[in-house]
Each structure stands twice: as structure tokens, then as C-alpha cells.
C-alpha positions as a Markdown table, in Angstrom:
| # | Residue | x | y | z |
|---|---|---|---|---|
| 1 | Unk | 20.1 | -3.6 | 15.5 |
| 2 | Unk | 19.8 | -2.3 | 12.2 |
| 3 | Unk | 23.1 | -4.3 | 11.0 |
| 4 | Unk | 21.7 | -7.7 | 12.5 |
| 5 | Unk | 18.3 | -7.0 | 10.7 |
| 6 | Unk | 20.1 | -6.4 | 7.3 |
| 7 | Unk | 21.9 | -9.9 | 7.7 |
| 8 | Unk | 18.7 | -11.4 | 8.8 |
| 9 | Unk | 17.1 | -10.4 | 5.6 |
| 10 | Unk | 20.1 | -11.3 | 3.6 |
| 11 | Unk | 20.1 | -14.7 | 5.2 |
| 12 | Unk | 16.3 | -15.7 | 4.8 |
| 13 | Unk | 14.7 | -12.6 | 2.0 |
| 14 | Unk | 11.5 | -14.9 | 2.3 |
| 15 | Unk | 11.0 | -14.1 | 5.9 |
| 16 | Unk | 8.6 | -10.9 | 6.4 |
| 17 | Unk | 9.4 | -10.0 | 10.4 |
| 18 | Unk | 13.1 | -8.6 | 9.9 |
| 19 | Unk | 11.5 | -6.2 | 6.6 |
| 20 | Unk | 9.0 | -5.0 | 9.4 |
| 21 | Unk | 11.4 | -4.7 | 12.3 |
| 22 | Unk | 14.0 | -3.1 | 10.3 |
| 23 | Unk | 11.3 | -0.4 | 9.3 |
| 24 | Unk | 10.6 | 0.4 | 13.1 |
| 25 | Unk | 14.0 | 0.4 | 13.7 |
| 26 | Unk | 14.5 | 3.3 | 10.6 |
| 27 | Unk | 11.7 | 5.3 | 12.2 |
| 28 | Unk | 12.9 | 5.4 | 15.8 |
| 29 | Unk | 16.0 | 7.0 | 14.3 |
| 30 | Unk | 13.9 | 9.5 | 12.7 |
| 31 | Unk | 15.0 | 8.0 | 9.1 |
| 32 | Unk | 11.2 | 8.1 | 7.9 |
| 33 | Unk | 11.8 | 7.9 | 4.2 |
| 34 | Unk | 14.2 | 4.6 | 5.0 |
| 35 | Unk | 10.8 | 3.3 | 6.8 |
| 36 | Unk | 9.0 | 4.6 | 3.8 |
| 37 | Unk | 11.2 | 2.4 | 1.3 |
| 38 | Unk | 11.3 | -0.8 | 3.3 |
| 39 | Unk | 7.5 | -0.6 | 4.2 |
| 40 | Unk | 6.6 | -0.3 | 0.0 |
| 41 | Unk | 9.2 | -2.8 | -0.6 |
| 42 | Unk | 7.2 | -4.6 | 1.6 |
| 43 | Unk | 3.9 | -4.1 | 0.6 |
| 44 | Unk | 4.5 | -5.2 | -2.5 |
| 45 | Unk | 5.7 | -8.5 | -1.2 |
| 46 | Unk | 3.5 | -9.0 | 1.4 |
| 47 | Unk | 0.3 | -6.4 | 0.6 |
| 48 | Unk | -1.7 | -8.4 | 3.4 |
| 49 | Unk | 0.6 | -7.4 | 6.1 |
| 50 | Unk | -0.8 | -4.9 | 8.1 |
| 51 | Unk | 2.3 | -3.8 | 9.9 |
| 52 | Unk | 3.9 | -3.0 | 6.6 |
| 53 | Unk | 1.1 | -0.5 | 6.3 |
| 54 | Unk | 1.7 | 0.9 | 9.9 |
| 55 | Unk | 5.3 | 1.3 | 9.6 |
| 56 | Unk | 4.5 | 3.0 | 6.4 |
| 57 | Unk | 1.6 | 5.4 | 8.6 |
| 58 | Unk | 4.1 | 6.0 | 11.1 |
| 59 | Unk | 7.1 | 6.9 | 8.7 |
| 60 | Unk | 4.0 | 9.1 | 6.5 |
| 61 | Unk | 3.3 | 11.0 | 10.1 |
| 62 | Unk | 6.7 | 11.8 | 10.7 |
| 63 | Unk | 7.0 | 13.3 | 7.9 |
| 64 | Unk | 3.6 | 15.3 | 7.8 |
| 65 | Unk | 2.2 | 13.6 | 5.3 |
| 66 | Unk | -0.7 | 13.3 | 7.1 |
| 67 | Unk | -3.3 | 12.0 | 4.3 |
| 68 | Unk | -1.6 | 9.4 | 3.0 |
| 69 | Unk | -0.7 | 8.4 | 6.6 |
| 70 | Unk | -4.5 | 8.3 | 7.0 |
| 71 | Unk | -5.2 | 6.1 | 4.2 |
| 72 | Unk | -2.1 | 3.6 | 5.5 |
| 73 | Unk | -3.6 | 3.8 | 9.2 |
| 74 | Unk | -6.8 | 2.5 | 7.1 |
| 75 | Unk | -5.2 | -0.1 | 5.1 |
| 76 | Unk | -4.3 | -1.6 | 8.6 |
| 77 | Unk | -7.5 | -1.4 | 10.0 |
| 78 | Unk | -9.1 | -3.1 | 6.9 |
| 79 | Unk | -6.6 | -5.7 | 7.2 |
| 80 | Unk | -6.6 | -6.5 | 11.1 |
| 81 | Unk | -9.4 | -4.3 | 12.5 |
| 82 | Unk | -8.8 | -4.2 | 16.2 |
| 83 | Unk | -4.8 | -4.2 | 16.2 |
| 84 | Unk | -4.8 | -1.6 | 19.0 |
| 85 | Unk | -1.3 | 0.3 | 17.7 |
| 86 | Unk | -3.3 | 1.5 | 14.3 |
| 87 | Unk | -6.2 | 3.0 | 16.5 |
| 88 | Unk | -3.7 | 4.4 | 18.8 |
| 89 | Unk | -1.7 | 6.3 | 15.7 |
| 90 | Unk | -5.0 | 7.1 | 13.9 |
| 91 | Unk | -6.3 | 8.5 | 16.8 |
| 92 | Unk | -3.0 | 10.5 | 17.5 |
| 93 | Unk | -2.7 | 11.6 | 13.9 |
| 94 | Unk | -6.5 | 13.4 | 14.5 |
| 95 | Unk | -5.6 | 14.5 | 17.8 |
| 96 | Unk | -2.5 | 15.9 | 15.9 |
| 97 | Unk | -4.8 | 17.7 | 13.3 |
| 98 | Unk | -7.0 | 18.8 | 15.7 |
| 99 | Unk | -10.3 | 16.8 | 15.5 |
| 100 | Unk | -10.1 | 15.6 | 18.8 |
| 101 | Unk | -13.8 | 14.4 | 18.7 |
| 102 | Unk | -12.5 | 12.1 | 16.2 |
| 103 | Unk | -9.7 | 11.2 | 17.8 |
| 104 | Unk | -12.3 | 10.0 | 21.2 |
| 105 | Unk | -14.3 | 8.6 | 18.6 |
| 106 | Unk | -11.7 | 6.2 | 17.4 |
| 107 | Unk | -10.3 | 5.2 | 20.9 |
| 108 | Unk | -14.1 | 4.3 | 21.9 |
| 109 | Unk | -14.6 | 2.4 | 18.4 |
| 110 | Unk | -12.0 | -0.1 | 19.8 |
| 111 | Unk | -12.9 | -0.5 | 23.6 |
| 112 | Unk | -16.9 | -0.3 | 23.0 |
């Protein structure tokens, strides 16, 4: 995947999805700092992209960098408020920390 993302990007740099999907793709290897580089590179293409700033969340949280993962989580929900996978990982990253009254609190926040 990650070679056919690559060539994507190469083939049309303008186009924001592969960026995104090439991120994921870095995280579900566990290469978190990879995410972390093509999510900024992102962001500063595309700041108004809130799955930049997920990716960027996610890669933050899997490498316990759990404030900053907050304030990406954030970014996302300021940009798209109700995209459910934000919620879900900021709720996680709370449950993760402990606060699992927060963690409720954030689930309900979407449904109610």
C-alpha cells in the first residue's frame, strides 16, 4: 500500500487523500513518527483538514505524547465537530489516562 500511496502523491502532490492515507498506513505499522512527518507536512498544506490532525493524534498517542495528542484530537473537533473517530480517540486517550468520567463524558457529548 504504502508504495502505491507514494506514487499516488508523486503523480498528483495537489491531491490531499493519499497524504492522509499514507499517514494511516505509517501508523498501523507502528511507524508513528513517519505518521507524525506526513500529518505536519500536511497541516501545513492543508491546516483545515481535520484528518491531518487525527492522523497526527493518533501517531502523538502511540507514542505517549499524550498532551499534544489532546490538543490535535481538539484541532479536529474544532474543525469537524461530530466526526465520530476524534471522539472515539479522545475518549480512548482519557480512558487511557485514567479519567474515565471524562472519557463517558465525551462519548455522551456526541450521541446526546
Amino acid at each position: 500500500a504504502e508504495k502505491f500511496l507514494l506514487k499516488s502523491i508523486e503523480c498528483d502532490p495537489e491531491n490531499s487523500q493519499p497524504y492522509i492515507n499514507l499517514g494511516a498506513c505509517y501508523d498501523s505499522q507502528g511507524r508513528h513518527q513517519d505518521n507524525i512527518n506526513i500529518s505536519i507536512k500536511g497541516i501545513s498544506r492543508w491546516p483545515n483538514n481535520e484528518l491531518f490532525h487525527l492522523n497526527l493524534g493518533v501517531a502523538l498517542t502511540g507514542l505517549n505524547l499524550f498532551n499534544e495528542a489532546f490538543i490535535s484530537f481538539e484541532t479536529t473537533l474544532l474543525l469537524k465537530p461530530k466526526l465520530i473517530e476524534a471522539r472515539l480517540n479522545m475518549a480512548s486517550l482519557f480512558s487511557k489516562l485514567g479519567d474515565n468520567y471524562k472519557a463517558i463524558q465525551i462519548y455522551e457529548n456526541y450521541y446526546y
